[in-house]
N, C-alpha and C positions, 0 to 999 in steps of 0.2 A: 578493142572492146567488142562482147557477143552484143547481136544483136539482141532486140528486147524480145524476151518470148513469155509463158507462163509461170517459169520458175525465175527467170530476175529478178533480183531484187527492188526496183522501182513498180512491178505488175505485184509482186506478193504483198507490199505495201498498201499497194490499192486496192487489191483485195482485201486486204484487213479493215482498212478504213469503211469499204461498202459496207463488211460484215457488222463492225464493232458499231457502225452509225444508221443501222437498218432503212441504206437507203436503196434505190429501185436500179441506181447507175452512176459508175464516178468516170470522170473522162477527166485526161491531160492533154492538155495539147502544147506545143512548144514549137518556136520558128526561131531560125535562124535569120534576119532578113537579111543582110548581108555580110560577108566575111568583115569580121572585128566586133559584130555586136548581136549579141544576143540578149534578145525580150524575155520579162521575167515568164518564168515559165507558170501558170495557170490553171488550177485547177479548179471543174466545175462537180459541184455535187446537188444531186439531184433524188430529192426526198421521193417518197412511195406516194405525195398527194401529187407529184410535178414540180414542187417549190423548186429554185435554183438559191443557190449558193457560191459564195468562190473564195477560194483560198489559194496558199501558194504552200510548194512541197515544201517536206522539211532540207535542211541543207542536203545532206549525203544523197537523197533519191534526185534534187534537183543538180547537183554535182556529175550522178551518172549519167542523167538525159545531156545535161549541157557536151559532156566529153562525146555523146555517142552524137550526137548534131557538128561536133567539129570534127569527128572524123565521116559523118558521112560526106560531111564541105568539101573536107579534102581529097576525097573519092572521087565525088563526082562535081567540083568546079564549078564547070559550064551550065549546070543546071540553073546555078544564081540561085534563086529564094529556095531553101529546103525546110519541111513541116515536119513536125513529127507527131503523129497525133496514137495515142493509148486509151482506149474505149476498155473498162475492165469492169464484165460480168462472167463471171466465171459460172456461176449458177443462177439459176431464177429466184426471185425474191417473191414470196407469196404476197399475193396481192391482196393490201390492208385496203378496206371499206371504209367508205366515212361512216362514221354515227347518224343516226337519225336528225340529231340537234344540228353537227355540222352539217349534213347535207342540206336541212332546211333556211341554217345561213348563208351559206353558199347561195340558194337559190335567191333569197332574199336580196341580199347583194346584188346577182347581176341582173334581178328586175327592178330595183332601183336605180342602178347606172344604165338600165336599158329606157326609163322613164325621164332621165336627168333631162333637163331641157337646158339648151344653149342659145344666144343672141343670135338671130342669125341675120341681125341687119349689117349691110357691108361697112366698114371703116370710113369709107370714104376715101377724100382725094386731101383733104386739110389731113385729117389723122396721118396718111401716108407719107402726106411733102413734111411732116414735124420727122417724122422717123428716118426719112429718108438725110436728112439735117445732120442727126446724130450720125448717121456711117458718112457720110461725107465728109464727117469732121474727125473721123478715127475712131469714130466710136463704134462699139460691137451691142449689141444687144442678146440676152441668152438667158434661160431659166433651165437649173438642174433636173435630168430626166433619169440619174441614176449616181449618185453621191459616193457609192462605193467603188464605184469603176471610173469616175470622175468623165460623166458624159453628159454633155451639155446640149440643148435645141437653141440653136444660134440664127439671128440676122447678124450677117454681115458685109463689108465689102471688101472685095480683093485687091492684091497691089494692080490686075490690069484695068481696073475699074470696072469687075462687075459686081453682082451685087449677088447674092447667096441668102437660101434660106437648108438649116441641114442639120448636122448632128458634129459637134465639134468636142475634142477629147483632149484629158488633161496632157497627154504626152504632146498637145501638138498638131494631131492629125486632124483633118477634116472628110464629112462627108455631105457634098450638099446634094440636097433631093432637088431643089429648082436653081438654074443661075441667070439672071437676067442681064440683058446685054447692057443698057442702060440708066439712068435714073428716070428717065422717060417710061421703062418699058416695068422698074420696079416698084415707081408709086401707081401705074395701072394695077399692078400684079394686089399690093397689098390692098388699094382700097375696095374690089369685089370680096377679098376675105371678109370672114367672119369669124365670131368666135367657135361656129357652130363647125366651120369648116376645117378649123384648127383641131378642133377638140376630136373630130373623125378622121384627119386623115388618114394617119399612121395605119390603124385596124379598124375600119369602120364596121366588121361585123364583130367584134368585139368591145362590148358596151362595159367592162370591165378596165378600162383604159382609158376611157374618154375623157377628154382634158386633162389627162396625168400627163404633167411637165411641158404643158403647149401656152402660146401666146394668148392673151385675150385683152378686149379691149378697155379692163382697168390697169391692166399690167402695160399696154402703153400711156395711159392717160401719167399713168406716175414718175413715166422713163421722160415723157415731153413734159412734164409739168404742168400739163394741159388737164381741162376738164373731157371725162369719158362720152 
């Protein structure tokens, strides 16, 4: 199979899609992770405001990337993980202005989420040992941070017994941001949180985000049973 270049059939596709949906950028990207299995292939579309979007090809375009990622496998082996990634701007897309109205809700928006006030008193060491209970006993804790990619912000603990706070996915995977060694060192960790510290970490100069899909302390008070 040729390589992918501007006249194949999976880049002319993409080009049509950019054109037909007047967006600013469409990308695919595709992995191989190891020989026998390939992840569905993904495509990201990204509107002329920045919104993101994703979909998956249709059959025939996703058929040609998948044959062209098993013969690059087999080419070159020893590589192990092979990506394939197809960024298609073919031409520049004139750059669409907000309206006067949306730009003044836009701004409106993020000096309300830049105003938003959060608890910032700590959890404590009781709120912590109640949660720390639940992963000790198999339990996970997690609140959805993205439903259509099925990506979750998880407490949890691991088979070697540590403890994890991080971003866990429906295939499975995990990515934890903090791991602590102990139960000793995890009800330390959780009771200086706060909600305020939750609700910033991820992008603190980003007040448009703030407390989207994070922990707080009525969302444990509900998981313990307990009063906030």
């Amino acid at each position: 199979m040729e390589p992918l270049n501007e006249i194949s059939e999976v880049v002319r596709w993409l080009s049509a899609e950019r054109a037909n949906r007047g967006l600013a950028r469409i990308e695919l990207a595709a992995a191989l992770k190891y020989q026998g299995e390939i992840h569905d292939d993904t495509l990201i579309l990204t509107a002329p405001d920045g919104a993101l979007s994703f979909g998956t090809l249709p059959e025939p375009q996703r058929a040609q990337v998948q044959a062209l990622l098993r013969q690059h496998h087999a080419e070159q082996p020893a590589r192990g993980n092979v990506e394939l990634s197809v960024v298609c701007d073919a031409t520049p897309v004139p750059r669409i202005q907000l309206t006067d109205e949306l730009q003044r809700q836009r701004a409106e928006q993020t000096q309300a989420r830049a105003e938003a006030s959060f608890d910032t008193r700590p959890y404590g060491r009781a709120l912590a040992q109640r949660v720390a209970e639940i992963l000790d006993a198999g339990g996970e804790l997690s609140i959805t941070v993205d439903p259509r990619e099925g990506v979750l912000r998880a407490l949890w603990k691991s088979g070697d017994g540590t403890y994890a706070h991080g971003l866990r996915y429906a295939q499975g995977d995990s990515k934890p941001s903090v791991t602590l060694a102990s139960r000793e060192e995890f009800i330390r960790w959780l009771a200086d949180r706060s909600d305020e510290v939750f609700a910033k970490e991820d992008r603190p100069d980003n007040p448009l985000v703030w407390g989207h899909g994070t922990f707080n302390r009525a969302y444990f008070a509900r998981k313990t049973g307990q009063r906030a």
